[in-house]
C-alpha positions in Angstrom: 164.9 63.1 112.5 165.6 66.2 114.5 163.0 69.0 114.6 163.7 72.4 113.5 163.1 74.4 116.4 165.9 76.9 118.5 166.2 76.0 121.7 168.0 77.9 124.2 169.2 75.2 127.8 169.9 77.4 130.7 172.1 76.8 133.3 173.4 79.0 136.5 177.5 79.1 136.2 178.2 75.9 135.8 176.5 72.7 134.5 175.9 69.5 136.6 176.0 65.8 135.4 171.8 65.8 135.4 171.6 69.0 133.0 174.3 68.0 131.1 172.5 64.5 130.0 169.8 66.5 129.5 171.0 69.2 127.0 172.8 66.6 125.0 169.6 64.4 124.5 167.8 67.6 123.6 170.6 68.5 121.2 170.2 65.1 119.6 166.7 66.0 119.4 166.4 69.4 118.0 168.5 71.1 114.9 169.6 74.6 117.1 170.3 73.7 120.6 172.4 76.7 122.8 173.6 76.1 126.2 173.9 79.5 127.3 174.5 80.5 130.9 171.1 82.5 132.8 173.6 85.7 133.2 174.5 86.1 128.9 171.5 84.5 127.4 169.5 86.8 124.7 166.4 85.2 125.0 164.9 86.7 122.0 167.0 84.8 120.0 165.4 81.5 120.7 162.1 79.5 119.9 161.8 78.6 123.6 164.0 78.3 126.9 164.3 75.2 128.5 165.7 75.4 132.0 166.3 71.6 133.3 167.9 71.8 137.4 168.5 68.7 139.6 168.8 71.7 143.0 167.1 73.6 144.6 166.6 77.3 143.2 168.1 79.6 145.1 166.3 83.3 144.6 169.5 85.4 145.0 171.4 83.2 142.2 168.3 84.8 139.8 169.6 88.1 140.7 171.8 88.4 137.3 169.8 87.3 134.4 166.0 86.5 136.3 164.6 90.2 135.4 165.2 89.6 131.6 164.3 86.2 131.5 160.9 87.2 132.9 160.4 90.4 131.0 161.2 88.1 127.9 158.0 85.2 129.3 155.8 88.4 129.6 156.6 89.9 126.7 155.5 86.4 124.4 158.0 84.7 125.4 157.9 80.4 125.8 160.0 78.7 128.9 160.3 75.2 130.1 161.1 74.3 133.8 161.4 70.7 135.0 162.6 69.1 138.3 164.0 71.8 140.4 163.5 74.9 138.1 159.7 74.4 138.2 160.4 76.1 141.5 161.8 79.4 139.7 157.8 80.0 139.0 157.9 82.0 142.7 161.1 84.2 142.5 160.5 85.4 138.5 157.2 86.3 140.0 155.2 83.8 137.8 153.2 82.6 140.7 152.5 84.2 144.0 152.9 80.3 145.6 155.3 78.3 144.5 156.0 74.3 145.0 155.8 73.7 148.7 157.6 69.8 148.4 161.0 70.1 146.7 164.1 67.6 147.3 164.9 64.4 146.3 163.2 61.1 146.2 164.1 57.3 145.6 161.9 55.7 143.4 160.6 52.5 144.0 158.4 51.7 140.8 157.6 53.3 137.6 156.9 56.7 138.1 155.0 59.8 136.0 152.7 62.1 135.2 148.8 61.3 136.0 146.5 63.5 133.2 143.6 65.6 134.3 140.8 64.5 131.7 140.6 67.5 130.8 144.0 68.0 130.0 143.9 64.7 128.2 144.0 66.6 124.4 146.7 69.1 125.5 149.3 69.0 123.1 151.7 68.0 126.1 149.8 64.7 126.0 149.9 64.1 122.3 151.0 60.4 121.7 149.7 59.1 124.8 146.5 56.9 125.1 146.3 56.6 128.6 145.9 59.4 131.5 148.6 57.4 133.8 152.1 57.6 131.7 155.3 56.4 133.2 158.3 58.2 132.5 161.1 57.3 135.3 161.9 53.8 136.1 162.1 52.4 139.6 165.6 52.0 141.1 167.0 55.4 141.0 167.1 59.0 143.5 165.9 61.4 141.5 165.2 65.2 142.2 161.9 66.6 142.1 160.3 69.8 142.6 156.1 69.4 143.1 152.7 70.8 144.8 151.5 68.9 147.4 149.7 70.9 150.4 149.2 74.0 148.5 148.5 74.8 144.7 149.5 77.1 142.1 147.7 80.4 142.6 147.8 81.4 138.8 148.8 78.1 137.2 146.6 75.3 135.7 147.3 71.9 136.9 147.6 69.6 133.9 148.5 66.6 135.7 149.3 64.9 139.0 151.3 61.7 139.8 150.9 57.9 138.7 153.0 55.9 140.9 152.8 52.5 139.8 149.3 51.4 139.6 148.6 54.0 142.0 147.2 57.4 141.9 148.6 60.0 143.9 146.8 63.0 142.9 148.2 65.3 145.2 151.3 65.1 144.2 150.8 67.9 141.7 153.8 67.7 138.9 152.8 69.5 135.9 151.2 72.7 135.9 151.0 75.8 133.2 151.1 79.6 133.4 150.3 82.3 131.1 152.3 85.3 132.5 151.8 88.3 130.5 151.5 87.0 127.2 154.1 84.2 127.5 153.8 80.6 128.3 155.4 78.7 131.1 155.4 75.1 131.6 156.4 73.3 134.5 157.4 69.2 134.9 158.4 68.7 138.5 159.6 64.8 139.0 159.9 62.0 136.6 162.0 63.2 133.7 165.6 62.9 135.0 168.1 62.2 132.3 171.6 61.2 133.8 170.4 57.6 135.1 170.1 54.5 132.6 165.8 53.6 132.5 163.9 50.8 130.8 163.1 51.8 126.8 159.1 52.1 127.6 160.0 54.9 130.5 162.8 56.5 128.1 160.8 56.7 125.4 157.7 58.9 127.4 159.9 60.7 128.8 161.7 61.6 125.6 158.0 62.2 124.2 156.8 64.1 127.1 160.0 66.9 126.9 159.2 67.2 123.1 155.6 67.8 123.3 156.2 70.3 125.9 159.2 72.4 124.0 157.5 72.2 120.4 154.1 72.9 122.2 155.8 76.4 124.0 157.6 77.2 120.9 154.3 77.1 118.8 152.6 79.9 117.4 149.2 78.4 118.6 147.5 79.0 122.1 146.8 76.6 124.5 144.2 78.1 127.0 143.9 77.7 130.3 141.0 75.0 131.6 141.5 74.4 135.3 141.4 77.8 136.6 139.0 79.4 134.8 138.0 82.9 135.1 134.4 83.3 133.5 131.2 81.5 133.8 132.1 81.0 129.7 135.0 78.9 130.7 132.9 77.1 133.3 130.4 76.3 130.5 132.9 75.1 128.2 134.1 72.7 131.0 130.5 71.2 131.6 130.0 71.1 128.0 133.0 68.7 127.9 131.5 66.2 130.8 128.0 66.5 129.9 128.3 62.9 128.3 129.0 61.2 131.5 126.4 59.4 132.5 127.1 59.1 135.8 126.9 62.9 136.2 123.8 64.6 137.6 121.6 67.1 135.3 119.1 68.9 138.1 121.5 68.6 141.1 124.5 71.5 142.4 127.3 70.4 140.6 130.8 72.0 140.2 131.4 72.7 136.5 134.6 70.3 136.7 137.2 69.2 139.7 135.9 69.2 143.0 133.0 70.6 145.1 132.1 69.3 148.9 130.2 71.1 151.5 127.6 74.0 150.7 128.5 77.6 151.8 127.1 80.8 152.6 123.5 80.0 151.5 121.6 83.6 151.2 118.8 85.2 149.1 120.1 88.3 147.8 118.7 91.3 145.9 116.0 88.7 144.5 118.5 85.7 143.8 119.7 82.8 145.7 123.1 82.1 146.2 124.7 78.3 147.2 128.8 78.9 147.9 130.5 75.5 147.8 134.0 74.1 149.0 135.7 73.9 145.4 139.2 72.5 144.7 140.3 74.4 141.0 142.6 72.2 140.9 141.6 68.6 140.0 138.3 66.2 141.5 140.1 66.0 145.0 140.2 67.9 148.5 142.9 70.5 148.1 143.4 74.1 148.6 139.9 74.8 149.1 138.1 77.8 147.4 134.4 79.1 147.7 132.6 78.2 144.2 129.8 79.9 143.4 126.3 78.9 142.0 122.9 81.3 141.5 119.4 80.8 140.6 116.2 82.3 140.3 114.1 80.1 141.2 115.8 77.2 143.5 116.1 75.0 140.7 117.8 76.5 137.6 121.3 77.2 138.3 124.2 79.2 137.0 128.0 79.6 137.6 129.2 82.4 138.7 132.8 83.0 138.8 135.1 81.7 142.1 133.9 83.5 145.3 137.0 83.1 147.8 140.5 81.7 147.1 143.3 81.9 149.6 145.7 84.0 150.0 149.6 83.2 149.9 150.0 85.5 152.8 146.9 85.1 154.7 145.8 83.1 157.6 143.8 81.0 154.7 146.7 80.0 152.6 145.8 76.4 152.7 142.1 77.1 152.1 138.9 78.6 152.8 137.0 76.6 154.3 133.1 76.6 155.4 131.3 79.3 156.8 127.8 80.8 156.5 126.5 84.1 154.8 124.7 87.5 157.0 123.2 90.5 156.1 125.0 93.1 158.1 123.2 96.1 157.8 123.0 95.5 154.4 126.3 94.5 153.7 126.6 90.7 152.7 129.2 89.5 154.9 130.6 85.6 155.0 132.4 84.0 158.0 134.5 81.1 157.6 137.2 79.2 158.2 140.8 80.3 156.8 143.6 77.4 157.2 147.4 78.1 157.0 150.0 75.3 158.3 148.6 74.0 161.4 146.0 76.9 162.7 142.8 76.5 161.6 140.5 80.1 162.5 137.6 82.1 162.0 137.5 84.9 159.4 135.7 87.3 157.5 134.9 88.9 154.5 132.3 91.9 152.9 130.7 91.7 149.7 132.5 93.9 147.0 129.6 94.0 144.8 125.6 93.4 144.5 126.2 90.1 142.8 128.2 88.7 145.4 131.2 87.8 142.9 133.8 89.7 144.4 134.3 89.6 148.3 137.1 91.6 150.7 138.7 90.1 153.3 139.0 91.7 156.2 143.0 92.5 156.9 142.4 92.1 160.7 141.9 88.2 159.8 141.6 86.0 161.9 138.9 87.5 164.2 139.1 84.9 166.8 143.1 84.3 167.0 142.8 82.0 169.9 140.9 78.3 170.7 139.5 78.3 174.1 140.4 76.4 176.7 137.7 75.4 178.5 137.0 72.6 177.4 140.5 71.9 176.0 140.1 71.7 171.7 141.2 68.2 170.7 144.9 68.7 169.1 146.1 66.3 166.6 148.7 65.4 164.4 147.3 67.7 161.5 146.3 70.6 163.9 146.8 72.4 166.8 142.8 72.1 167.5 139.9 70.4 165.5 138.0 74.2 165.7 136.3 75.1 162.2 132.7 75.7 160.5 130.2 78.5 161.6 126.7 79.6 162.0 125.9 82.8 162.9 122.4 84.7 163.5 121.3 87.9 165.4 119.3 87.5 168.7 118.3 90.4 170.4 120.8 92.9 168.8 123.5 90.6 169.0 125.7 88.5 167.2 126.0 84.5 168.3 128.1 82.1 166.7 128.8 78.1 166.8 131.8 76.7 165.5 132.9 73.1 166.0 135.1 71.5 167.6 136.2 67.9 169.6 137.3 68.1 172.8 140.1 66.8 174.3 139.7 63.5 176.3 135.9 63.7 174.7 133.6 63.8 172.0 132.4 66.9 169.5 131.2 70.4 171.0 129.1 73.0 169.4 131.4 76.4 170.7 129.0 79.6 171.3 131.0 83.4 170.9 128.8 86.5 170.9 129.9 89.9 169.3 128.3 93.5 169.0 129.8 93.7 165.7 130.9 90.3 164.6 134.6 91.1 164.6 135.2 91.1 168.4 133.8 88.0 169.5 133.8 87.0 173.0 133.7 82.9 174.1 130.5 81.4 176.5 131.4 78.0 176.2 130.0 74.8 174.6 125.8 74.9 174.0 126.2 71.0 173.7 128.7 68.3 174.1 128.4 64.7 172.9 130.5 61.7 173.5 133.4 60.4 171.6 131.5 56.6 171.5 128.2 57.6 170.1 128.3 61.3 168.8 131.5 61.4 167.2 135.4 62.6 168.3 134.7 66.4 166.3 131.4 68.1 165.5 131.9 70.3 162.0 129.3 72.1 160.7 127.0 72.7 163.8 123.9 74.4 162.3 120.8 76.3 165.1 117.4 75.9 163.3 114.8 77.9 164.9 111.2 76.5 164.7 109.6 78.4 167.3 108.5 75.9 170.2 111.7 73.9 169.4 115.2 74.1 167.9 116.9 71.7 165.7 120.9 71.5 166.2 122.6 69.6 163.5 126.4 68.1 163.7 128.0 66.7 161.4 130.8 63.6 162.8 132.4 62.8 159.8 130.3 59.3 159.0 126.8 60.8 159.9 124.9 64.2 160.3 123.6 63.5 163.9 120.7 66.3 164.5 119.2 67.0 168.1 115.3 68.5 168.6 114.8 70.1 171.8 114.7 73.6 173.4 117.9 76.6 173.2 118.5 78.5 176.0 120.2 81.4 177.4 123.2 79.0 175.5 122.2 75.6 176.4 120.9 72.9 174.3 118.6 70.9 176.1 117.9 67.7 174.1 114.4 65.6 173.6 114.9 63.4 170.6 117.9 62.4 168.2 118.0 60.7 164.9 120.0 61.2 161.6 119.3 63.7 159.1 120.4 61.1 156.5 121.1 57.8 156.5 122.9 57.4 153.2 126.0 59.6 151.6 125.2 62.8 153.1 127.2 65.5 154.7 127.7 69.1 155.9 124.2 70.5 155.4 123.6 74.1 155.2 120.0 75.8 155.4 118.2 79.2 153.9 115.2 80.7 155.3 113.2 81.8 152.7 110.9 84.8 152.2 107.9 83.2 152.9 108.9 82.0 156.1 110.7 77.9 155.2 113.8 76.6 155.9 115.9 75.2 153.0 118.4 72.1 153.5 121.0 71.6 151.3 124.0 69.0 152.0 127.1 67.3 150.3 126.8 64.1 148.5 129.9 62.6 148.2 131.4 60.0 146.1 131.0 55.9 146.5 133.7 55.6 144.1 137.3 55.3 144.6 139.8 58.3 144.2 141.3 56.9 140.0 137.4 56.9 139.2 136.5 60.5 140.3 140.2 61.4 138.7 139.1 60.0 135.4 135.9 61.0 135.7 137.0 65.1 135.9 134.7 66.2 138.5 134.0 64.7 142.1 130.3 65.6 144.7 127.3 66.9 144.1 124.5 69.0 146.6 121.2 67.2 147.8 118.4 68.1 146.2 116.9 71.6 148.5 114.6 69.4 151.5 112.1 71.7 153.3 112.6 71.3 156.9 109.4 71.7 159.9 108.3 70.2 162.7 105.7 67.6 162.5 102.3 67.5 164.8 103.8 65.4 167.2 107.0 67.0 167.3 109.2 65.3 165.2 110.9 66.2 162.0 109.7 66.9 158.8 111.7 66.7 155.9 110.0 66.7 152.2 111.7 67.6 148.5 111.0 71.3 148.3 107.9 72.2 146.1 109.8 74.7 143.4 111.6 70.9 142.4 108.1 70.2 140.7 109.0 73.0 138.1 111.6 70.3 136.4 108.9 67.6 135.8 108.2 66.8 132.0 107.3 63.6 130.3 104.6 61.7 133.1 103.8 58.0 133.2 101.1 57.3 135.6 99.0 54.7 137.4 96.0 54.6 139.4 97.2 51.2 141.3 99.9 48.0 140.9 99.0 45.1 142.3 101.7 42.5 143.4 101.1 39.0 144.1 104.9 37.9 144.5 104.4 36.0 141.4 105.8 38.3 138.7 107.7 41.4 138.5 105.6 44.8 136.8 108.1 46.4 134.4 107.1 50.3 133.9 107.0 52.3 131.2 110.5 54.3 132.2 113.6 54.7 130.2 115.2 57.2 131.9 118.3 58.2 134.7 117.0 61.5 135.4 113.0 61.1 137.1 110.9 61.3 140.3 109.0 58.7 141.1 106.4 59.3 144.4 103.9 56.3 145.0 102.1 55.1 148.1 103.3 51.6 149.4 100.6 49.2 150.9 102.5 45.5 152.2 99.0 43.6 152.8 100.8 40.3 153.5 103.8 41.0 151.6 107.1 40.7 153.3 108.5 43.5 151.5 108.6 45.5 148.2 110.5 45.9 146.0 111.3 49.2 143.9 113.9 48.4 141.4 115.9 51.5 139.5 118.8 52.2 136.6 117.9 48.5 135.9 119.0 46.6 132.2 116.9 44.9 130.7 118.0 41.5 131.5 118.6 42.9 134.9 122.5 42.3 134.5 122.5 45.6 136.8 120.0 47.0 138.7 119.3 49.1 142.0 117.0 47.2 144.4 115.2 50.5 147.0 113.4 47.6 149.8 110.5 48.1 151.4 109.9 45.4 154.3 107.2 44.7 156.7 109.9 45.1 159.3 109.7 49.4 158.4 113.0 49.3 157.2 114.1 50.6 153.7 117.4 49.6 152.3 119.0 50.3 149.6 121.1 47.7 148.5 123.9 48.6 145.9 125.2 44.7 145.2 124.2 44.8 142.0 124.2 48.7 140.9 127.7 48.5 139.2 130.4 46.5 137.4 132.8 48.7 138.2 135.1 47.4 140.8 136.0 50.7 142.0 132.7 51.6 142.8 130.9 50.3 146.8 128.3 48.1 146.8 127.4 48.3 150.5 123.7 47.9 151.4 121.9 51.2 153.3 119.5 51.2 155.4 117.5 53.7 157.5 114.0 52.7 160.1 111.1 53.9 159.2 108.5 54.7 162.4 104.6 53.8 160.6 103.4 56.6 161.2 101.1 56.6 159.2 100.3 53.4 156.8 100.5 52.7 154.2 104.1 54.1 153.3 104.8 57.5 151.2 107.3 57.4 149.0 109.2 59.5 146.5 112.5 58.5 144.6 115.0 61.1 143.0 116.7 59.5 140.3 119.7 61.5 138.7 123.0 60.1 137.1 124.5 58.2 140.3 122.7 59.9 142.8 119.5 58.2 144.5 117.6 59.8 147.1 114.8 58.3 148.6 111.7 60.4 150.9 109.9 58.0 153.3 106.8 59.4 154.8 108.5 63.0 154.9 110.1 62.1 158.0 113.6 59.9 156.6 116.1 60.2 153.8 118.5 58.5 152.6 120.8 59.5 150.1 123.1 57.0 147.8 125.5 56.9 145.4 125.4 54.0 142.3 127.3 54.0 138.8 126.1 51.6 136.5 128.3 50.6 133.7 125.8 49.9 131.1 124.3 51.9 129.2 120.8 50.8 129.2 120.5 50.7 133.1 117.4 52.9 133.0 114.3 50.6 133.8 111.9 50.7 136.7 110.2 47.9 138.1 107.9 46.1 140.9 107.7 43.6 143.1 106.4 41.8 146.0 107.9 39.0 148.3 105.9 35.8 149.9 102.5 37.9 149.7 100.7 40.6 148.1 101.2 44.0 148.2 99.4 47.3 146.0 101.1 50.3 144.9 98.9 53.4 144.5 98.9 56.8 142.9 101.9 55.8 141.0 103.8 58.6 139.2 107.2 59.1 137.4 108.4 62.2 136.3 111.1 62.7 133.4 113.3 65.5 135.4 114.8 68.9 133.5 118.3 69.7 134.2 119.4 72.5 136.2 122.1 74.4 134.1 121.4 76.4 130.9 123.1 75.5 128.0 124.7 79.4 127.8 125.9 81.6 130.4 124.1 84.8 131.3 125.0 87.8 129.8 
């Protein structure tokens, strides 16, 4: 039965073959279907607009009827644009960035919109039981009008692309804007009309065009969720993934999408701040912005609203990437890295407030407009020179900066500039190269630790964070010992000095889950856990959990001593995926130990953390999951005796598993275990005996409050 509904089909002059089988579908569809030309159409006189285009939009062809069809969206008004209209959103002034991929496409398999979870209930989606729905059939050229390298600066991505069984989440199709106080929704690819398709694809796409015109032409509002404006909306989106048990509760998390390497780390006017890379978008790397995230105390954490986003005519249209945070003379002040096509450059930005929610960018950006070229920057096929991420400190009333790079013919380089003011920065050259072989093709991230008698610099290659001890100076790195930071999934750390004279570590923890699991999932990374960095006796490195962590201990289960005979397993008292668990490790004559975690009962699934008389640890994720999509390499990291027996301490939270050994090695891992009563803890020892000692597990708090602050 046709639905009662006025819709008014918009064409420009004349009417092609793919908006003609459009417009007669939708008239079969709907009781009061107009084709009115752009130019003569009332638009008051309609429910909603649908404007269906198989070209490209051409802005001067808007001239004569574009000013009242967006005066009409502002005013209340509801519009539909699919295929090539979605890319009207620019020229009416609906979005400051419009689709960057727009032509035409042969499609080689089923083809159709991918859901955002969190867009799964929109009424777009109604009649759908699956995020993955196909709505164009293979065989066919089709027009298509999509984000790709850049997203929507106002409008909220409801879904992607499913191509076949694959996800191609980049290949952003559907989006919605609220202009004014009008609704626009936009369906890029995969609901051409004029060429014959099987039933199943016909009938979602039929569906899909429905939904979206009765949705527009209701009276009832959908809100935005992807591009949120308050820390209310933020807690409204954790609220709707705080059943996944796979989600941490006391780590940095973004509220929903995407979050990888920590930013801008600063204690300001009494609060600490942790800036993240943060895609709005969806739970993928695109069109990085700068989240936000405060506490009081290191361990509770709030959202605050989205620090930096690009700007469509800036040198950081395709993102803002990481950079660190300075106190200029009182002025909070970030540096970091703006991309726009193939340039990648420093730039900089003031705090516009106390809080450190608003920031201005400085409209001299960039401030360094030019690589050096000695050494030559490594140019690839994505950009004229791998040259990004900054730390910056004051040394003798003046400026210094690193920024990485890869050289040309080489390996990674850590870049010095100093600047009076840190606007005019003048080059000195490379503090430190390493080679391609065993240090990695580009450095990001290089971070200068101070410790007094030595330095620490950190790299990060993309598989490892390589760090260096040695001595700084007059800007060269000379280098005594070298090791990793991490030896598991850990990335990009960042550190804070605090008041009382520490330095803070935080770093990314990425996903060991496929792309589909993090998209159905809603969000994608977590930070480490804050690690106090120091030099040991000898010279070495410290690293232990920071002390303020102990503030999210509850429920305790404790023992004096375990003894293992490699006979049995102990099975402890522990129901939990959210503990810390510190113990001291004696082998006697076993070969190794055995700390199992997130275990079933029947041990169906389980995380064995190995102990053997070899000093290694591993890790070995075999057995962690079901899911397919989910790795189940083994890690492993050294461990030098230096002292024995062994001290351990195990961070347990959702999938994340971090493991302290003798506060000198970490090792950081991701697992997802399907069932649900994966939450056991248990012992063992191999061909000997072995004790445990001074045994304790801590139930761990979570780190968000349930409200936002007022």
């Amino acid at each position: 039965m046709a639905e009662s509904l006025r819709v008014g089909c918009l064409f420009v002059d004349s009417r092609s073959d793919e908006q003609i089988a459009a417009y007669e579908w939708c008239e079969s569809a709907f009781d009061d279907v107009d084709r009115v030309s752009l130019s003569t159409v009332e638009p008051t006189a309609y429910d909603v607009l649908w404007w269906h285009r198989d070209g490209e939009i051409e802005p001067e062809r808007l001239a004569d009827g574009g000013d009242a069809l967006a005066s009409f969206v502002r005013g209340g008004g509801s519009l539909l644009l699919t295929l090539g209209a979605m890319a009207a959103v620019e020229p009416l002034g609906f979005d400051a960035v419009g689709p960057d991929a727009v032509g035409w496409e042969e499609i080689s398999e089923p083809v159709g919109p991918l859901w955002k979870a969190l867009a799964a209930d929109h009424p777009i989606a109604e009649g759908f039981d699956t995020l993955r729905v196909h709505t164009r059939g293979p065989g066919v050229t089709v027009p298509y009008a999509r984000y790709e390298t850049v997203a929507p600066t106002d409008g909220d991505l409801l879904a992607s692309t499913a191509r076949g069984t694959t996800d191609v989440v980049k290949q952003m199709s559907t989006v919605s804007w609220r202009p004014g106080d009008g609704h626009v929704l936009g369906i890029g690819s995969a609901v051409s009309f004029r060429q014959p398709t099987h039933d199943i694809c016909r009938g979602n796409r039929e569906t899909l065009v429905s939904n979206a015109l009765s949705a527009l032409a209701g009276s009832e509002t959908v809100p935005l969720s992807g591009r949120p404006k308050s820390v209310e909306a933020f807690a409204e989106m954790r609220a709707e993934l705080a059943d996944d048990p796979h989600r941490p509760t006391y780590h940095v998390t973004p509220p929903a999408n995407w979050l990888n390497d920590p930013n801008g780390l600063i204690h300001w006017n009494g609060r600490y701040h942790l800036f993240y890379q943060y895609n709005p978008t969806g739970p993928f790397h695109n069109t990085i912005h700068w989240g936000h995230a405060v506490s009081d105390d290191l361990v509770h954490w709030e959202d605050e609203p989205v620090a930096l986003s690009p700007s469509p005519d800036g040198p950081d249209r395709d993102g803002c990437w990481s950079g660190c945070a300075v106190d200029d003379d009182g002025t909070a002040t970030i540096l970091y890295t703006g991309g726009r096509d193939k340039k990648q450059l420093p730039c900089i930005a003031t705090a516009a407030d106390e809080g450190l929610t608003a920031w201005r960018k400085d409209p001299d950006n960039p401030v360094i407009e030019e690589m050096p070229t000695q050494p030559e920057v490594l140019r690839t096929e994505h950009w004229d020179g791998e040259f990004r991420d900054h730390c910056v400190w004051r040394e003798d009333g003046v400026w210094h900066q690193l920024i990485g790079a890869g050289m040309e013919g080489g390996g990674g380089a850590a870049l010095l500039y100093v600047s009076e003011d840190l606007r005019d920065w003048e080059y000195r050259g490379p503090i430190l190269t390493g080679d391609r072989d065993t240090a990695g093709t580009v450095w990001e991230c290089p971070e200068l630790l101070d410790f007094g008698e030595r330095q620490l610099l950190h790299v990060s290659n993309y598989e490892d964070v390589v760090y260096f001890l040695g001595t700084y100076e007059d800007g060269e790195f000379d280098v005594e010992r070298r090791d990793k930071l991490d030896h598991g999934d850990f990335y990009a750390p960042q550190s804070m000095w605090t008041d009382d004279g520490r330095i803070l570590t935080w770093g990314w923890i990425p996903e060991a889950r496929d792309v589909s699991a993090q998209w159905d999932a809603g969000w994608s990374g977590a930070m480490s856990l804050p690690r106090e960095l120091a030099l040991a006796d000898d010279g070495g490195l410290c690293q232990r959990p920071a002390p303020e962590l102990k503030a999210l201990r509850g429920a305790n289960v404790c023992h004096d001593e375990i003894r293992l005979d490699g006979s049995d397993r102990r099975t402890l008292d522990v129901d939990s995926r959210a503990f810390e668990l510190r113990a001291t490790v004696r082998l006697e004559d076993a070969e190794r130990v055995e700390l199992s975690v997130l275990e079933t009962p029947d041990r169906d699934e389980y995380t064995p953390i190995r102990y053997s008389h070899t000093s290694e640890i591993s890790v070995d994720r075999a057995r962690a999951s079901h899911d397919p999509q989910a790795t189940s390499a083994t890690q492993r990291m050294r461990v030098t005796p230096y002292d024995s027996p062994l001290s351990l301490r195990v961070f347990v939270d959702g999938s994340v598993v971090s493991v302290f050994a003798n506060e000198r090695h970490c090792l950081t891992t991701r697992v997802y275990p399907t069932s649900e009563d994966a939450t056991g803890v248990s012992l063992s020892a191999e061909s000997g005996r072995a004790t445990v000692a001074s045994l304790d597990v801590w139930e761990m708090g979570g780190a968000w409050s349930a409200e936002p602050r007022e």
